[in-house]
N, C-alpha and C positions, 0 to 999 in steps of 0.2 A: 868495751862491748856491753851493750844491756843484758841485764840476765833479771831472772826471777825464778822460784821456784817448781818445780815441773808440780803438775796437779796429781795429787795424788789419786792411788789406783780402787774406784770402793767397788765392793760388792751388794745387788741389788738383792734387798730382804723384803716379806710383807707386803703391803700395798705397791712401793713404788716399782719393785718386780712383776707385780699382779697388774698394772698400768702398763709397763711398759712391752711386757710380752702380749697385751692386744691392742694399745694405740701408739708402741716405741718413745716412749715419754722419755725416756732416759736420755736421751740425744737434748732434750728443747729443757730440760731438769741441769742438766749436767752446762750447759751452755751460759744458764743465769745462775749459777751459780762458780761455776770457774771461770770468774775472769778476774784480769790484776787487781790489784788495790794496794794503794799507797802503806810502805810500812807503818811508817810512824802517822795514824788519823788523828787530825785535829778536829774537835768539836764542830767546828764549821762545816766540815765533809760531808755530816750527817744533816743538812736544812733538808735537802732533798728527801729523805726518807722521813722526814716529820712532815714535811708540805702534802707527803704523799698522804700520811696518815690522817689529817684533815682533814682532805679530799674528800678519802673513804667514809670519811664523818661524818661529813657535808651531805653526801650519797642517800648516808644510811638517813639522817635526820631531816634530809626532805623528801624522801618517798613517804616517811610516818607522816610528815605535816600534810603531804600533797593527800592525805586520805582523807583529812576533814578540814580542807583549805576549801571554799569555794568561790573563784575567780571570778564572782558577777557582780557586777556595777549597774545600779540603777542610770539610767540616760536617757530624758531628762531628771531630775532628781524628784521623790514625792514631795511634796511639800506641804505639810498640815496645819491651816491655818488657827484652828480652831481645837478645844481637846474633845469634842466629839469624834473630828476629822482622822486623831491620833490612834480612833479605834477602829479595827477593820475584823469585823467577826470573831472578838473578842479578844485579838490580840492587837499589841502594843507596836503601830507602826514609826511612830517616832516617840523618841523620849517626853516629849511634853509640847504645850503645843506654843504655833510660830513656829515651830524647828524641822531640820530634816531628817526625814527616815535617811537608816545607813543602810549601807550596802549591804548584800551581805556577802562578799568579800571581811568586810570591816568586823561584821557580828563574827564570821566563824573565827577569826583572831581571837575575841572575847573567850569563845567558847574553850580554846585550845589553853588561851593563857589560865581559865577557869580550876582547871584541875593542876592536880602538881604534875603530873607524867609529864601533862601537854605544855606546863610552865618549864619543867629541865628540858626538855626537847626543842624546842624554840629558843629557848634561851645558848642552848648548845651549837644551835644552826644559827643564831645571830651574831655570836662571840667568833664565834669558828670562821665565820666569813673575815671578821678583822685580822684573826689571827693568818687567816689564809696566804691575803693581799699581801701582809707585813713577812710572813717567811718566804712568796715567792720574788717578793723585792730584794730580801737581804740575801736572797741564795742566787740571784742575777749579779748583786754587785760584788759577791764573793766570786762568781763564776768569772765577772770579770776583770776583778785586781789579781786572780790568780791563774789569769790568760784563758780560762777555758773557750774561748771564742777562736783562738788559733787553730793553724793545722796539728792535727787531722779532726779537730773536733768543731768544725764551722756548723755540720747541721744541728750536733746538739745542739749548739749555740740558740740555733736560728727557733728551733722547735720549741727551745725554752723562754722566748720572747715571743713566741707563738703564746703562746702555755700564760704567761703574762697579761698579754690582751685580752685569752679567756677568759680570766680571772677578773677582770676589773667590767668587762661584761656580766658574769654573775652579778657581781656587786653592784651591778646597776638595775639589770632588769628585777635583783628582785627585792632592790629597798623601794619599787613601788607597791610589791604585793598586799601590803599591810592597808594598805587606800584609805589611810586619813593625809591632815592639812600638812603635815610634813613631808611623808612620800608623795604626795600629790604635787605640791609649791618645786618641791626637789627636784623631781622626774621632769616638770615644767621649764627650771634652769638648764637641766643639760639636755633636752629636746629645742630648746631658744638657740642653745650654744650652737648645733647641728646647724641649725636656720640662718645663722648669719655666712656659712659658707657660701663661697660666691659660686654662683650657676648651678652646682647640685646641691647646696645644701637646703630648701626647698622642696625638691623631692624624695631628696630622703628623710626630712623629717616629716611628711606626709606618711611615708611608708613604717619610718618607727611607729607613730601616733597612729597609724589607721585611718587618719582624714585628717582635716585641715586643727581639728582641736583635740585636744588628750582627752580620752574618757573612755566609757567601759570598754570601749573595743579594743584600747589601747592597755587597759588592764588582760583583757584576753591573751593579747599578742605579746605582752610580756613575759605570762605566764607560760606560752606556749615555748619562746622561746628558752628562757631558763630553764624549765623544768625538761624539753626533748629534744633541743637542738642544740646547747649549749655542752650539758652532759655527754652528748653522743660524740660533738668536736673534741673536748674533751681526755674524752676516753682512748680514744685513736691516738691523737699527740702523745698523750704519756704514754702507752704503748713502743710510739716509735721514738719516742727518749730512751726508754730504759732500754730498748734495742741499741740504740747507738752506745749508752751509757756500758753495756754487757763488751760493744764490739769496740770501742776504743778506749776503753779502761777512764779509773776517775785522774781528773786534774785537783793533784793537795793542793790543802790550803797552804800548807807552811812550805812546799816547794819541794821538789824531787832530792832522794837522799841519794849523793853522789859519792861513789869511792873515790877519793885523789889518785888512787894511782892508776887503775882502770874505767874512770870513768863506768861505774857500775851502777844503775840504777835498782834499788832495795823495792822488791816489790813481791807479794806474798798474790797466792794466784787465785785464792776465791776469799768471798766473805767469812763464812765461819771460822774460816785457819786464821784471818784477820784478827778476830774477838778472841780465839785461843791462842793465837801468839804475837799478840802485841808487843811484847817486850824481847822477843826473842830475834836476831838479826841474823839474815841470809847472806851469805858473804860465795863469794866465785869458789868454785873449785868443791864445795858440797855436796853431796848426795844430792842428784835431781837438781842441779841447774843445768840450764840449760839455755842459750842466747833465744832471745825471746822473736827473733826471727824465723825457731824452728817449732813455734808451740802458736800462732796464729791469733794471740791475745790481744795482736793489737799496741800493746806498748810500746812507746818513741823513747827516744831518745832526749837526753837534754838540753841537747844542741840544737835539735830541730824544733824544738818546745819554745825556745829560748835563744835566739841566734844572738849572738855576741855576748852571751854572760861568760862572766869566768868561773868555770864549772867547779876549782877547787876553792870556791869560797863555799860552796854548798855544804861540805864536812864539818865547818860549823856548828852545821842543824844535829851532825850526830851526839 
């Protein structure tokens, strides 16, 4: 029989008493935080809670940028033949002349990377998107050589390849923001790539680009979409991960710790007691176990996790 340890009993002090006796916090507190967790965590366990912290990175480092980002693109482009033409009431429209004024999209980049604040913060939202990509790909392919795609955990599954596509949307709409020859040439390849699908792909690459050719509007519409529509999908997904994540306990990397003789799945019932008692093992017949059929956490079984494994090779792991 599965067992784990029952949740232990706390008393509300301070604020979260001061919350909960006027909006009942303790019920939605007590919920995200007791649920199982594998005894023995492997490194791996934790991708999820670093991809989170990214995110939150990511979050904070583009509302600062979106405050002196400005998303406008000239269309059609000026063009100053001459270096009288370069001058327009005493300012400097294009660098020199024959050449073209920039956007200014393009100048407020200048201006951000200008100073140091504006140079760590760009730089923190430019690395952070790699880093992003790269931990929600390795915490897909851990989720799925350590089954988390199985029953009972399909919609995580599904939410987190949800969460995947977001992500590689960011990455797209907003390596055009910078609007020089690179994001521009780039944005062009995978807006082409859309175009070659057959019978819609045409119209939705009308609809990414804004018309039939990429340009400010298409800068607009990128911006718009990264910075309020993307966030806001986003937001809601990871919401109802970490919901599912609370209601059906995590799937280890290293594989459920079974007793041989009872088939006993080791599983401690919230995070904190995880970090303080790592080393320490719950065995049946303990104070406060209790078959995890009577305590509504969610926890399966080995068998059901794993149909046809032989459960006493898992004591190994101990």
């Amino acid at each position: 029989m599965a067992t784990h340890q029952a949740a232990p009993n706390r008393k509300r002090t301070g604020i979260d008493a001061w919350l909960d006796e006027r909006i009942h916090s303790g019920k939605a507190i007590d919920f995200s935080l007791n649920h199982p967790v594998p005894l023995h965590i492997h490194p791996l366990d934790y991708l999820g809670e670093t991809t989170l912290f990214i995110f939150i990175s990511q979050a904070v480092t583009g509302m600062l940028l979106a405050m002196f980002y400005h998303p406008v693109a000239q269309t059609p482009y000026h063009y100053c033949p001459t270096a009288a033409s370069a001058l327009m009431n005493g300012l400097h429209l294009c660098p020199k002349a024959q050449t073209i004024a920039p956007s200014e999209a393009w100048q407020s980049i200048q201006v951000i990377m200008s100073s140091t604040f504006g140079s760590l913060i760009r730089s923190m939202h430019f690395w952070g998107n790699y880093f992003m990509v790269v931990l929600v790909v390795v915490h897909m392919l851990r989720g799925f050589f350590a089954g988390a795609y199985k029953y009972p955990r399909e919609l995580t599954w599904l939410t987190g390849v949800a969460l995947l596509g977001l992500t590689l949307g960011f990455a797209f709409t907003g390596y055009l923001l910078p609007w020089d020859m690179k994001a521009y040439w780039a944005t062009q390849v995978g807006v082409n790539i859309v175009d070659t699908l057959p019978i819609v792909g045409p119209p939705i690459g009308n609809i990414v680009r804004g018309g039939p050719v990429l340009s400010g509007s298409t800068l607009g519409r990128f911006f718009a979409i990264h910075m309020l529509l993307l966030p806001a999908l986003t937001g809601g997904l990871i919401g109802l991960h970490l919901l599912l994540v609370n209601i059906q306990g995590i799937s280890a990397a290293d594989g459920l710790v079974v007793e041989t003789d009872q088939e006993t799945l080791q599983q401690i019932p919230n995070v904190p007691e995880a970090a303080a008692n790592s080393n320490q093992r719950f065995v049946p017949g303990a104070p406060g176990v209790r078959p995890v059929g009577d305590t509504g956490y969610g926890t399966t079984s080995a068998a059901s996790l794993n149909p046809g494994a032989d459960v006493n090779t898992s004591a190994d792991r101990l």
